[in-house]
DOTI-56534 format. One record per residue (C-alpha): x negated, z, y negated. Coordinates in steps of 0.05 Angstrom, whole numbers, padded with zeros to 5 digits. Each point is the difference from the previous one (the first is absolute). Example, Ala and Ser with C-alpha at 12.3 -4.5 7.8 and 13.67 -1.06 7.14 Angstrom:
<r <-00246,00156,00090>>
<r <-00027,-00013,-00069>>
REM end
This chain:
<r <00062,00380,-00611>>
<r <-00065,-00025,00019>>
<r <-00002,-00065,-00027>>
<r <00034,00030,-00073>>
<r <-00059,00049,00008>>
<r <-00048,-00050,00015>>
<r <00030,-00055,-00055>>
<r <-00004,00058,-00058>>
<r <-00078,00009,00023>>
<r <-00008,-00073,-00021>>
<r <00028,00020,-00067>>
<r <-00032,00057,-00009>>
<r <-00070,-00023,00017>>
<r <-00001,-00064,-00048>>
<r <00043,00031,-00056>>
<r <-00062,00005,-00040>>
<r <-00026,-00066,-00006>>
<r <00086,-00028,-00015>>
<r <-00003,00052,-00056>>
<r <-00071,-00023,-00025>>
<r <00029,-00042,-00058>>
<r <00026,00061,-00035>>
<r <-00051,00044,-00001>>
<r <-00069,00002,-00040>>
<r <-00068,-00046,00011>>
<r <-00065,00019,-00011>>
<r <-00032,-00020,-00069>>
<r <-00079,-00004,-00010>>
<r <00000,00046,00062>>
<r <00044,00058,-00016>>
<r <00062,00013,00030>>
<r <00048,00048,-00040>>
<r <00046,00020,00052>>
<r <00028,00069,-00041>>
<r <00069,00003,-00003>>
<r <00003,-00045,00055>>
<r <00041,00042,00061>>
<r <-00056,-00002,00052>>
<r <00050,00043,00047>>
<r <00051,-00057,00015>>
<r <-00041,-00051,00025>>
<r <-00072,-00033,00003>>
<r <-00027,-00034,-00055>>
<r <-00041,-00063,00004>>
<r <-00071,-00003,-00038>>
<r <00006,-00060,-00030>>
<r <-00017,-00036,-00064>>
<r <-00074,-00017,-00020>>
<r <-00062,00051,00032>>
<r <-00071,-00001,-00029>>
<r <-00039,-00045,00043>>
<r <-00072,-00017,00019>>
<r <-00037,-00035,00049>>
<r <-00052,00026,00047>>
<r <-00035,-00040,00042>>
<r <-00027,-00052,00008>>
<r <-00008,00012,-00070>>
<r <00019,00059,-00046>>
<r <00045,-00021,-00062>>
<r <00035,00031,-00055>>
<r <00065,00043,00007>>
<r <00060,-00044,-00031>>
<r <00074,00006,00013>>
<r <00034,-00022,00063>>
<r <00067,-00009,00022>>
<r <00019,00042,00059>>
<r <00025,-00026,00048>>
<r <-00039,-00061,00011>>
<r <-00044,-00033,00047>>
<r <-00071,-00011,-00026>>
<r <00002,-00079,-00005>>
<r <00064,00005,-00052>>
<r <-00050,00051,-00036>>
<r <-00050,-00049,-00004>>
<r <-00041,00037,00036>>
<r <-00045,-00019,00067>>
<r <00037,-00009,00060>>
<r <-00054,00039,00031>>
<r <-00034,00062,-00027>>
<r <00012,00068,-00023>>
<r <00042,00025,-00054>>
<r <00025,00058,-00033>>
<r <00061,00018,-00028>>
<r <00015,00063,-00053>>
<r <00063,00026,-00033>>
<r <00013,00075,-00036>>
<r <00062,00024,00023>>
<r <00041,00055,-00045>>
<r <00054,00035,00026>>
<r <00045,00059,-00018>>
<r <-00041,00054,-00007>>
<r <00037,00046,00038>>
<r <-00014,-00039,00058>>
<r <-00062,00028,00044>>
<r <00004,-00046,00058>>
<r <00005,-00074,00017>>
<r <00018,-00040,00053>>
<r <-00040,-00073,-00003>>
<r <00028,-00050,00051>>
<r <-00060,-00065,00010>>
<r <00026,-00062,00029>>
<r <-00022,-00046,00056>>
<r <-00061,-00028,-00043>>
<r <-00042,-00056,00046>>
<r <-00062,00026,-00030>>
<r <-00043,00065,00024>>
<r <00020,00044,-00058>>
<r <-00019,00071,-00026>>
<r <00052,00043,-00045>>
<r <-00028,00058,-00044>>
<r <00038,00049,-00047>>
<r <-00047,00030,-00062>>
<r <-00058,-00025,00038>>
<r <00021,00027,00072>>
<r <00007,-00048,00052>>
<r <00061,00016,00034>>
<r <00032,-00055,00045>>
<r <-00059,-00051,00037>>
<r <00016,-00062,00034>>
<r <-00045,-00041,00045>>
<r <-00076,00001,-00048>>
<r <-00005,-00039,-00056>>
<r <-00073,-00023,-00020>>
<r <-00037,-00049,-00040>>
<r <00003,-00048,00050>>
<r <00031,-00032,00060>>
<r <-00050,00023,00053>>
<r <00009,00084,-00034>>
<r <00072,-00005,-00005>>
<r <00048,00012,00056>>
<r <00075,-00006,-00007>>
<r <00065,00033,00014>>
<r <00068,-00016,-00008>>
<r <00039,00065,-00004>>
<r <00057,00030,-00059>>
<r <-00020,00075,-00018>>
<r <00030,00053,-00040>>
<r <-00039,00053,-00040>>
<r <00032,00069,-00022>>
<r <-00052,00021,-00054>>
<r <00007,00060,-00051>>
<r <-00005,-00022,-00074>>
<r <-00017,00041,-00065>>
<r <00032,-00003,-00071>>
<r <00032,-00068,00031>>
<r <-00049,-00043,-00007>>
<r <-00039,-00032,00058>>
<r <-00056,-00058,-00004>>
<r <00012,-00052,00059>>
<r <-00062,-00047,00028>>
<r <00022,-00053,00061>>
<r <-00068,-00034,00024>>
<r <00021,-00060,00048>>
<r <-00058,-00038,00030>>
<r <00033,-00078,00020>>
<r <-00033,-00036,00056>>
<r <00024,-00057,00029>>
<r <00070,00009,-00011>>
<r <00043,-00050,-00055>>
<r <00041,00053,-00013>>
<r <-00045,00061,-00022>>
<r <00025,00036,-00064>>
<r <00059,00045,-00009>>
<r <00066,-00037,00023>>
<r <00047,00057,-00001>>
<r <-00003,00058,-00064>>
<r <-00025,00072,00026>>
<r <00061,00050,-00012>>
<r <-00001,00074,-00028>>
<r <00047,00052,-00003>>
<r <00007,00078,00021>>
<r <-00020,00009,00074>>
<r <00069,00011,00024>>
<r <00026,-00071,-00031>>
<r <-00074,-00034,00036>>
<r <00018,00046,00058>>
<r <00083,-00026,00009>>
<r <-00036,-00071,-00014>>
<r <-00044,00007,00055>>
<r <00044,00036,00050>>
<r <00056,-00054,-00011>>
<r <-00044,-00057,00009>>
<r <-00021,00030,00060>>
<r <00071,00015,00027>>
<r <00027,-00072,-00011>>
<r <-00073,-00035,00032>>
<r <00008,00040,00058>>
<r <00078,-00008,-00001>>
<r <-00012,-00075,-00002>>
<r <-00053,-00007,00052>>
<r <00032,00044,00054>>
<r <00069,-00047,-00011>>
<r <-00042,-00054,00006>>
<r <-00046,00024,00054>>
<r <00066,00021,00038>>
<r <00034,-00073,-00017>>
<r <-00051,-00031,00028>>
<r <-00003,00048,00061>>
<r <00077,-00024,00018>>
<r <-00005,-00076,-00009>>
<r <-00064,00007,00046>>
<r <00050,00031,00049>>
<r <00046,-00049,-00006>>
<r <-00051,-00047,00005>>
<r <-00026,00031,00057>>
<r <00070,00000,00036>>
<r <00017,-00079,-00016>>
<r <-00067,-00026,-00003>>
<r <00031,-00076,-00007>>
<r <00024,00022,-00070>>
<r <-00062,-00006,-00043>>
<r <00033,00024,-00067>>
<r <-00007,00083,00017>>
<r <-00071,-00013,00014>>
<r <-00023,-00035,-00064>>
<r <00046,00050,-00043>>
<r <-00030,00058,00040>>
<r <-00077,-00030,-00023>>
<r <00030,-00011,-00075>>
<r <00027,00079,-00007>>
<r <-00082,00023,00030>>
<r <-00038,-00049,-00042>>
<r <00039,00032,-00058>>
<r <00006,00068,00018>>
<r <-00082,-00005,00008>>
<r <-00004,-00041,-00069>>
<r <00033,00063,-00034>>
<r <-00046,00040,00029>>
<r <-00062,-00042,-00033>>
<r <00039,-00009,-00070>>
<r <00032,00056,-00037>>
<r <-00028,00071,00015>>
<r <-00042,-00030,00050>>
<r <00018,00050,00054>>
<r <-00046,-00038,00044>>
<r <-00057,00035,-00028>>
<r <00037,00075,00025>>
<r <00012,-00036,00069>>
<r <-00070,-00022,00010>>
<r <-00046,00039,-00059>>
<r <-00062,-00044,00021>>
<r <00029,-00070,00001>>
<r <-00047,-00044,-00053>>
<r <00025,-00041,-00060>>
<r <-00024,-00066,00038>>
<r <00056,00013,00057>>
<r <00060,00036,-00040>>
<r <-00014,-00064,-00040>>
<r <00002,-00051,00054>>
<r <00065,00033,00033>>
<r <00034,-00014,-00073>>
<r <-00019,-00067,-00001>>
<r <00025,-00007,00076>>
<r <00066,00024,-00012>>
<r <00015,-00047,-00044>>
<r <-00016,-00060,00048>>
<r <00028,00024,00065>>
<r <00058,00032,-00042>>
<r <00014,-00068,-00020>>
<r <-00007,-00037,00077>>
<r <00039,00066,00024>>
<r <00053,-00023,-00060>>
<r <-00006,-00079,00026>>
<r <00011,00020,00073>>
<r <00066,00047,-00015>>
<r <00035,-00061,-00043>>
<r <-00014,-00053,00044>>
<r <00018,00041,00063>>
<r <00062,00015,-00037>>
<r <00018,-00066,-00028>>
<r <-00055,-00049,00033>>
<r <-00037,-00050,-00031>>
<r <00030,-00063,00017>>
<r <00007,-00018,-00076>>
<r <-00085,00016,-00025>>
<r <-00038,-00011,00069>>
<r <-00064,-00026,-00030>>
<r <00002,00043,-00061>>
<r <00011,00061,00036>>
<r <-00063,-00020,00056>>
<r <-00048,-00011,-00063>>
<r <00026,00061,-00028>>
<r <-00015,00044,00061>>
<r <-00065,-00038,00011>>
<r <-00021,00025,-00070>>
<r <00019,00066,00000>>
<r <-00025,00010,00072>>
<r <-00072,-00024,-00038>>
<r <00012,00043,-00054>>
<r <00009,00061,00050>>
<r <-00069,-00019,00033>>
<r <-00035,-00003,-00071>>
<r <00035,00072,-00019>>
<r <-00045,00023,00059>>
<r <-00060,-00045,-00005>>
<r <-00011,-00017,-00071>>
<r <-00056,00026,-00040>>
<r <00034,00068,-00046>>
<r <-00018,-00032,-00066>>
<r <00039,-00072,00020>>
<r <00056,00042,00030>>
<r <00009,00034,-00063>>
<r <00009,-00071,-00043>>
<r <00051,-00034,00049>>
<r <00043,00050,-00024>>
<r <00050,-00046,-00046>>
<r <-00007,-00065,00049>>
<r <00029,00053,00056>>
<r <00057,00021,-00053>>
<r <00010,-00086,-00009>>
<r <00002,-00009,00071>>
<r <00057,00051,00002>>
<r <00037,-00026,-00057>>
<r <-00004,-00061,00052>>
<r <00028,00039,00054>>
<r <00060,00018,-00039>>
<r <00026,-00068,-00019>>
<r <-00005,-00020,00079>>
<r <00032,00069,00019>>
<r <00051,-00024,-00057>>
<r <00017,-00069,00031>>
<r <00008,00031,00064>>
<r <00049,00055,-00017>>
<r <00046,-00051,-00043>>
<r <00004,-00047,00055>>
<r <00018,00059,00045>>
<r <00052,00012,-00050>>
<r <00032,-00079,-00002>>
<r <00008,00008,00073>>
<r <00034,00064,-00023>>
<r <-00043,00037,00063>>
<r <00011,00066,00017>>
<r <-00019,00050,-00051>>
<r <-00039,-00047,-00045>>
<r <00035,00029,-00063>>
<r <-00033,00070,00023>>
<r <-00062,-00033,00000>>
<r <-00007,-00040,-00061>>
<r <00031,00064,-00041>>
<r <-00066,00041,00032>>
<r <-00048,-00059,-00014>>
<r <00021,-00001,-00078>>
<r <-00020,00065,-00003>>
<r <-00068,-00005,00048>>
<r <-00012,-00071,-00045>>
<r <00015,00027,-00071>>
<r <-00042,00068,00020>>
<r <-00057,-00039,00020>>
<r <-00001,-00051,-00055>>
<r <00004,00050,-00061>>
<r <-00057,00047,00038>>
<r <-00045,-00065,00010>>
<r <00012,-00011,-00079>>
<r <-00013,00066,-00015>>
<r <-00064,00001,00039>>
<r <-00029,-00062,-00030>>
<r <00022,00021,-00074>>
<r <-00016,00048,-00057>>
<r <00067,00031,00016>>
<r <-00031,00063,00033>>
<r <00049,00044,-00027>>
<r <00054,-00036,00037>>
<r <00031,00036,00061>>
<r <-00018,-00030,00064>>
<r <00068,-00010,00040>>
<r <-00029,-00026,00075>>
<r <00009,00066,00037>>
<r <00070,-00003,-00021>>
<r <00007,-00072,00009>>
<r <-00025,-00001,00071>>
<r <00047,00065,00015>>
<r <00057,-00027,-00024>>
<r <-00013,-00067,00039>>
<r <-00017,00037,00074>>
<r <00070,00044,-00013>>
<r <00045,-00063,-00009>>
<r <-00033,-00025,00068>>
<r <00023,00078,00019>>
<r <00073,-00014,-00027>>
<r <00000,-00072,00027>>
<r <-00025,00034,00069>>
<r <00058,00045,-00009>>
<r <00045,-00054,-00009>>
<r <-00017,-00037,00059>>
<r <00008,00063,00041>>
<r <00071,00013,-00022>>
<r <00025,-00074,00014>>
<r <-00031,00007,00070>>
<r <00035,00058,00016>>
<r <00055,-00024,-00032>>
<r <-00014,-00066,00045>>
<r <-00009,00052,00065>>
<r <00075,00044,-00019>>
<r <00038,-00069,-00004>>
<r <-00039,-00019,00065>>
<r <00010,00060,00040>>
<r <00070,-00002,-00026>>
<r <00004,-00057,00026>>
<r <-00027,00013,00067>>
<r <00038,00073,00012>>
<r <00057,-00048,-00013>>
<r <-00020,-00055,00052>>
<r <-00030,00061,00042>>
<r <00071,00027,-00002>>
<r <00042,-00061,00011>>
<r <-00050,-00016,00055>>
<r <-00003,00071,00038>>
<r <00082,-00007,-00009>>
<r <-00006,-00068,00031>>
<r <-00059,00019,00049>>
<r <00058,00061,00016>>
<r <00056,-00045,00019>>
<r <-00042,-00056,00037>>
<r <-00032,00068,00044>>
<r <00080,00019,00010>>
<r <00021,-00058,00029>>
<r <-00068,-00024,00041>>
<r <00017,00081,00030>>
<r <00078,-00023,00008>>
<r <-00028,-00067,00029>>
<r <-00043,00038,00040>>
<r <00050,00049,00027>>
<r <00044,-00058,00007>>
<r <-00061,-00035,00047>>
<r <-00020,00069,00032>>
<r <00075,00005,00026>>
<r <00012,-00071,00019>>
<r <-00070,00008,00042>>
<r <00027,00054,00037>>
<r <00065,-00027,00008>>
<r <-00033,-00058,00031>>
<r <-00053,00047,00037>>
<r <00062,00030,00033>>
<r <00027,-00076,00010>>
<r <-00065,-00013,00037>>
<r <-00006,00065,00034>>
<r <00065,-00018,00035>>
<r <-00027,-00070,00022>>
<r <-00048,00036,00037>>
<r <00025,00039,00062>>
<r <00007,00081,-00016>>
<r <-00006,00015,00079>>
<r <-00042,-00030,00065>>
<r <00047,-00030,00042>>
<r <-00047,00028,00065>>
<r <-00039,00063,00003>>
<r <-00051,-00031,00023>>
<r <-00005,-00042,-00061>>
<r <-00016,00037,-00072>>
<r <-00020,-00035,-00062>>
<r <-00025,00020,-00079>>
<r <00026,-00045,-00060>>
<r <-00034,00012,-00078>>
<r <00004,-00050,-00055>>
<r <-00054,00018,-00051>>
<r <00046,-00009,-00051>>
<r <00075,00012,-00014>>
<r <00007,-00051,00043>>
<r <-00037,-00045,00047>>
<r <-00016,-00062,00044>>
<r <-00012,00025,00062>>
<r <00056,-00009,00046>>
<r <00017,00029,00093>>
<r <00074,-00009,00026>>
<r <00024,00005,00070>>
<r <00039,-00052,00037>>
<r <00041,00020,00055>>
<r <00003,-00061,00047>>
<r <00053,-00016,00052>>
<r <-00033,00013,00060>>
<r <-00023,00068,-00021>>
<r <-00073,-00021,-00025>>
<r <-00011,00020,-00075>>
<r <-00034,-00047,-00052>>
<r <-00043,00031,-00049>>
<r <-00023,-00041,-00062>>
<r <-00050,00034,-00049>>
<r <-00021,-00042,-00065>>
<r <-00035,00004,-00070>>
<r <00016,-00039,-00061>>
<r <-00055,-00023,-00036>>
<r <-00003,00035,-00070>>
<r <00033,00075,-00010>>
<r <00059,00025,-00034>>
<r <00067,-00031,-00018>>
<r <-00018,-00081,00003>>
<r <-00017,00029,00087>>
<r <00047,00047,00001>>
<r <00048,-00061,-00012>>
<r <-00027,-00051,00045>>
<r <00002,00062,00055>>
<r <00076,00007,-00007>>
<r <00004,-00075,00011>>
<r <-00040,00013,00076>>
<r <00047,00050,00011>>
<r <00067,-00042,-00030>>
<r <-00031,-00055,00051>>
<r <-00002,00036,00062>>
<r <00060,00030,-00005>>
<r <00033,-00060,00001>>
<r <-00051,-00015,00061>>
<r <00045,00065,00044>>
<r <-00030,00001,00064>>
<r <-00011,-00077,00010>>
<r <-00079,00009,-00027>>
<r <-00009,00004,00083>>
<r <-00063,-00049,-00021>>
<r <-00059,00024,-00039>>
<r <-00021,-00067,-00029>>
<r <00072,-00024,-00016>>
<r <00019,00051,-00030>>
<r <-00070,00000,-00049>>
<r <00016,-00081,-00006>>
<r <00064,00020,-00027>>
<r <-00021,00057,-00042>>
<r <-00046,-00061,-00032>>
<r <00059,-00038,-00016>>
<r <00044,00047,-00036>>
<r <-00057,00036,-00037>>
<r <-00048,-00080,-00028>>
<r <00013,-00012,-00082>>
<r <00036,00074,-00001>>
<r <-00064,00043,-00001>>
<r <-00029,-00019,-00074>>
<r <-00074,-00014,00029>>
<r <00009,00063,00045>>
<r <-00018,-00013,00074>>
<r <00022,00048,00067>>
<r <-00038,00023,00049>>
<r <00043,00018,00061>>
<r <-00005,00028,00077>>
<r <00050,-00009,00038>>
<r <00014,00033,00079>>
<r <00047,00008,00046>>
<r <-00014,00057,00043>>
<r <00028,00008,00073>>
<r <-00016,00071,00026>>
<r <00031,-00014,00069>>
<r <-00068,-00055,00015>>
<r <-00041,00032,-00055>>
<r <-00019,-00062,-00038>>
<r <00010,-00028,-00066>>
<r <00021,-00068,-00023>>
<r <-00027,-00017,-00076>>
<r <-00021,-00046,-00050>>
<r <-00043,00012,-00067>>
<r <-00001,-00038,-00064>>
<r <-00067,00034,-00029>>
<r <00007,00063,00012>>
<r <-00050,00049,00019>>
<r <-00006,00002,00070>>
<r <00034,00053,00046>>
<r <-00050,00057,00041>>
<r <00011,00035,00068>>
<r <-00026,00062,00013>>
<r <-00011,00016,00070>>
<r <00014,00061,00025>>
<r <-00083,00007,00008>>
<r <00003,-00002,-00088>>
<r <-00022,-00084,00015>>
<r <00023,-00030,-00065>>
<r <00006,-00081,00002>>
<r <00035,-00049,-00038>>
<r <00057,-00035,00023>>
<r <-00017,-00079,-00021>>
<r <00042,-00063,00029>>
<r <-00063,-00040,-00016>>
<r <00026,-00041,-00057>>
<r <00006,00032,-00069>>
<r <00058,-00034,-00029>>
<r <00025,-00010,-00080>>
<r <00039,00055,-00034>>
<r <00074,-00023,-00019>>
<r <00020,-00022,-00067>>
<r <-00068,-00045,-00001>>
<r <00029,-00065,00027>>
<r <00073,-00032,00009>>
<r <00017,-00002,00071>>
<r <-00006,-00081,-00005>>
<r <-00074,00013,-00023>>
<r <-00015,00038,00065>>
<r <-00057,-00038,00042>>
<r <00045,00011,00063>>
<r <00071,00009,-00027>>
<r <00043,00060,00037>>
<r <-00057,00008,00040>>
<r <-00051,00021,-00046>>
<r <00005,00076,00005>>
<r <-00014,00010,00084>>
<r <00037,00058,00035>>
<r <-00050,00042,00046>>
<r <00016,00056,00056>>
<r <-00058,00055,00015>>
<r <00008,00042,00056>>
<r <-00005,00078,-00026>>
<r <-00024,00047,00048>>
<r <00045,00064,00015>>
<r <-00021,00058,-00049>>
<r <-00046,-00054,-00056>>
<r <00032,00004,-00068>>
<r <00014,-00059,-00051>>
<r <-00021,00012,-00070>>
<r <00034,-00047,-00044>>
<r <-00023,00004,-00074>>
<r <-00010,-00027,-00069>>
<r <-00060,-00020,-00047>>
<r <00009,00058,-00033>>
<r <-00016,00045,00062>>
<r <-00081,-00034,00008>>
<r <-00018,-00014,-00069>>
<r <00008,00068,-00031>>
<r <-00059,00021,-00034>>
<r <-00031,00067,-00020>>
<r <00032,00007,-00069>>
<r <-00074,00030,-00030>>
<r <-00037,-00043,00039>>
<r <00025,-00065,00009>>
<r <-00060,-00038,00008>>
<r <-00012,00047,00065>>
<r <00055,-00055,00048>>
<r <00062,00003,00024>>
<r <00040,00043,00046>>
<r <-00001,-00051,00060>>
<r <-00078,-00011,-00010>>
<r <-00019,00078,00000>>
<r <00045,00039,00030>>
<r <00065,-00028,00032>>
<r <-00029,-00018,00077>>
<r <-00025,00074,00001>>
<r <00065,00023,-00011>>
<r <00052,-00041,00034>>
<r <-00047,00022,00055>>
<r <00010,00072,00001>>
<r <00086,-00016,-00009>>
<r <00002,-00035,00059>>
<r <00038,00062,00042>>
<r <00038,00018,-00052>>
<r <00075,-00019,-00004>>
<r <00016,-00056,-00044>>
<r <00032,00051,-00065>>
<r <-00061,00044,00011>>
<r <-00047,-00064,-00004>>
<r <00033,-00030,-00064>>
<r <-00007,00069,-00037>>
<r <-00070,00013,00024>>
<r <-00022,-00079,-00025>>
<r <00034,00015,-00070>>
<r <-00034,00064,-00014>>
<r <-00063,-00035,00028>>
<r <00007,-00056,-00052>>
<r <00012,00051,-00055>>
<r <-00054,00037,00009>>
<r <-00047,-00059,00001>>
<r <00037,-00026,-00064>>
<r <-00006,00075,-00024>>
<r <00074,-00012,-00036>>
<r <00074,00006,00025>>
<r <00013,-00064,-00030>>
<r <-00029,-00074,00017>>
<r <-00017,-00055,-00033>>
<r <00034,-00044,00054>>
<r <00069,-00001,00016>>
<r <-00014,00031,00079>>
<r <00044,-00005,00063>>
<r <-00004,00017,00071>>
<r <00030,-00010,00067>>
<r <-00024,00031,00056>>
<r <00036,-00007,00076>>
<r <-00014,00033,00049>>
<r <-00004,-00033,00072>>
REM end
């Protein structure tokens, strides 16, 4: 509704001057407008005025043509003139509206004498007269419908001075509607673009590697501000004390960095691969020509006028060979474009022609040239929108699709890794209760307790008993290098080994040479460290042998704590083929210590001395801060008691149930 509203403003405002043809002209400086129907619409004052010049020199009154510029009236392109026509009317009409145009010149309108509309001062000469470049509309009561019009203009400096567009009359409410639509449509146009401009600054701001936005933003305020210096001049409402020198200036620089903002949007659009040099001297001279809009002297300014309006022309025909070649590499909305820039291009042409002419009385098309030309970038925005969205549906089609088939996928992997895992979890516990059985579920003395704990499912660590023929009873305790299944393995292979062994492993260092032999090339890299003693309670001594294990400790029944060590600290199995050995069967020495009645034996793992505090592991290990302490307080306690107390002990210093070890401990009492 808007843009109809806005569209039947342009119509309405400039239906006088496309009706002007049909309606009467001034002769010898009457106008005979009775029976003419001044209620339907403006009338233009045109036709031939009385005329006379004023300064520098006063001259006769002759007849002019209205309108005209004073150099097609053969008058002097600087001066002051003025211009007189006797309007008649229907009598029955009491009041006029008069409507002046933009006129260049400082001008004074008077009715029967009465000055009644001033703009800017016009005077004899340059240094009296001071311009302003303003429209105004008159509502004046007339008598027995006749009314004598005078229109001094004082020219000064300016090529253009004179009348270029007719005055209109016609019954205040037609001047009135005239006025108010103008006003509509100029503010309707510079708030769309104004707000145009404000959104392709957005986007600009948002993808600041996409120049396009930001040039197009600069084109829609360079031309929202130029119809605020042309037309109605609302400029002068905005700011009342701005000076004909600046409104002047900012007309002349809208036109140059309205063209470099123009430049900038095409070739960010469509680049400028094909006119590289063109386009640089181009910029170069419109960039100059901005400088000399601010710089230049008013009265030069004024004259450049039509080599600015060639320069343009210019502009167009590279714009033009830009947009067709956009269009043979059929790019991406180039038809848009080159439909918009026919209209922008023809717009422009026929108002330059216009302006340079005698055709005053021709309507001036630019405003809706240029509006027509930002709303096809509008449409062709539009259009780019719905093929992206159309781009992102298909797309996040796409993906729900691949989301879905993937989740579905994701869905039946997660089943059967949980199967697989349930599978694993049960075969772990099947083979933690394998292991669990390996290991013996009762002391075989009182007087010997133990404690077993794999840190996983299961583990490496490995204690059996050995009854012996002659009553004595070997104990073997040993750790598998590595943790869970891979050890767990290799530790049913010690225990598959010395089963077979029975009670013949009567010698410590036999049976760890043998051990060696069935377990070398089996292990996969894995090594064994191993203790093995054969305990006779009836002497109280111990013969053993160790293949890198940590050492045994006595407590004394005093809470003494000492190692036992056979001096040499041999290899662990698994590291060397029996052949290898530096001293063949003999390698791995049996020892016999002599335990004194009521000491305790403490046989143990690695897991046992290098716990660590599990918030502070940089604070050492169990052994280093706080194992001698308490071994020494255990030393009267039974052997159970003594295993319980050392595991709660370690699990408080580890300040977890669980270890990151696999642990096990022996402990005999003697």
């Amino acid at each position: 509704m808007r843009l109809r509203h806005a569209i039947l403003c342009i119509v309405v405002s400039l239906a006088p001057q496309m009706h002007a043809g049909t309606l009467p002209a001034a002769v010898d400086g009457v106008l005979d407008l009775r029976g003419i129907d001044l209620d339907s619409r403006p009338v233009p004052l045109t036709g031939f005025w009385r005329c006379r010049q004023l300064a520098p020199e006063t001259g006769e009154w002759h007849p002019a043509r209205v309108p005209a510029l004073f150099s097609e009236l053969g008058l002097p392109g600087e001066g002051m003139v003025e211009f007189a026509l006797t309007l008649q009317v229907d009598p029955r009409i009491d009041i006029l509206g008069f409507t002046v145009p933009v006129l260049h010149s400082a001008h004074v309108l008077s009715l029967d004498g009465r000055p009644v509309l001033r703009r800017g001062f016009p005077g004899p000469t340059a240094r009296e007269t001071m311009h302003h470049w303003q429209p105004g509309t008159v509502i004046s009561p007339i008598s027995n419908g006749r009314v004598e019009l005078s229109l001094r203009l004082a020219n000064w400096g300016y090529y253009k001075g004179g009348i270029p567009s007719p005055l209109l009359v016609g019954t205040s409410g037609v001047i009135t509607a005239r006025e108010t639509a103008r006003n509509r449509y100029e503010a309707f146009l510079t708030g769309s673009l104004i707000m145009i401009g404000l959104y392709h600054l957005g986007a600009f701001i948002l993808r600041r590697h996409e120049r396009a936005p930001a040039f197009f933003a600069l084109f829609c305020f360079l031309i929202a501000l130029r119809i605020l210096v042309t037309g109605e001049h609302r400029i002068h409402e905005m700011f009342p004390g701005i000076s004909w020198d600046l409104t002047y200036r900012l007309f002349m620089l809208t036109q140059t960095l309205g063209v470099l903002a123009f430049l900038g949007f095409i070739t960010a659009v469509y680049g400028n691969n094909i006119l590289k040099q063109p386009l640089w001297w181009t910029r170069r001279i419109f960039e100059a020509a901005s400088a000399f809009c601010l710089l230049a002297p008013l009265d030069l300014l004024c004259r450049s006028g039509i080599v600015l309006d060639a320069a343009t022309l210019v502009v167009l025909v590279v714009s033009l060979i830009i947009i067709v070649g956009a269009l043979q590499q059929k790019r991406d909305g180039s038809l848009i474009m080159l439909a918009g820039y026919a209209v922008l291009a023809t717009t422009i042409i026929h108002d330059i022609i216009v302006e340079n002419t005698v055709q005053h009385d021709t309507l001036l098309i630019l405003p809706l040239g240029l509006f027509l030309f930002v709303l096809s970038q509008a449409w062709l925005l539009a259009f780019r929108f719905s093929r992206a969205f159309t781009i992102i549906e298909d797309l996040t089609k796409n993906l729900e699709y691949k989301v879905q088939a993937r989740t579905t996928e994701l869905e039946t992997e997660r089943n059967r890794l949980r199967q697989q895992g349930e599978r694993l979890q049960k075969e772990l516990e099947m083979a933690r209760t394998i292991q669990m059985q390996m290991i013996p579920s009762s002391s075989p003395s009182p007087s010997i307790a133990f404690f077993y704990q794999p840190m996983e499912e299961v583990g490496g660590d490995f204690l059996d008993f050995i009854p012996l023929e002659d009553d004595s009873l070997g104990v073997i305790v040993s750790d598998v290098s590595g943790h869970g299944v891979p050890a767990a393995l290799i530790t049913s292979m010690v225990k598959s080994h010395i089963q077979q062994t029975g009670g013949r492993a009567e010698n410590p260092g036999r049976m760890l040479h043998t051990l060696n032999g069935q377990l070398s090339q089996r292990t996969g890299g894995n090594f064994v460290t191993a203790f093995y003693g054969i305990l006779d309670k009836d002497r109280q001594e111990m013969t053993y042998a160790s293949a890198g294990h940590n050492h045994p400790l006595i407590i004394t029944p005093r809470g003494e704590v000492h190692a036992l060590d056979s001096g040499i600290r041999r290899l662990p199995l698994a590291v060397l083929h029996n052949f290898e050995l530096p001293s063949g069967e003999g390698y791995w020495k049996s020892s016999r210590v002599q335990l004194a009645p009521g000491s305790k034996l403490l046989l143990y793992t690695d897991g046992l001395v290098e716990a660590v505090n599990l918030h502070d592991a940089e604070s050492g290990d169990f052994e280093t801060m706080a194992m001698s302490a308490v071994l020494g307080d255990l030393a009267n306690l039974p052997a159970r008691e003594c295993v319980n107390a050392l595991v709660e002990a370690l699990r408080t210093f580890r300040g977890a149930a669980t270890f990151d070890d696999d642990v096990c401990i022996v402990c005999i009492d003697i």
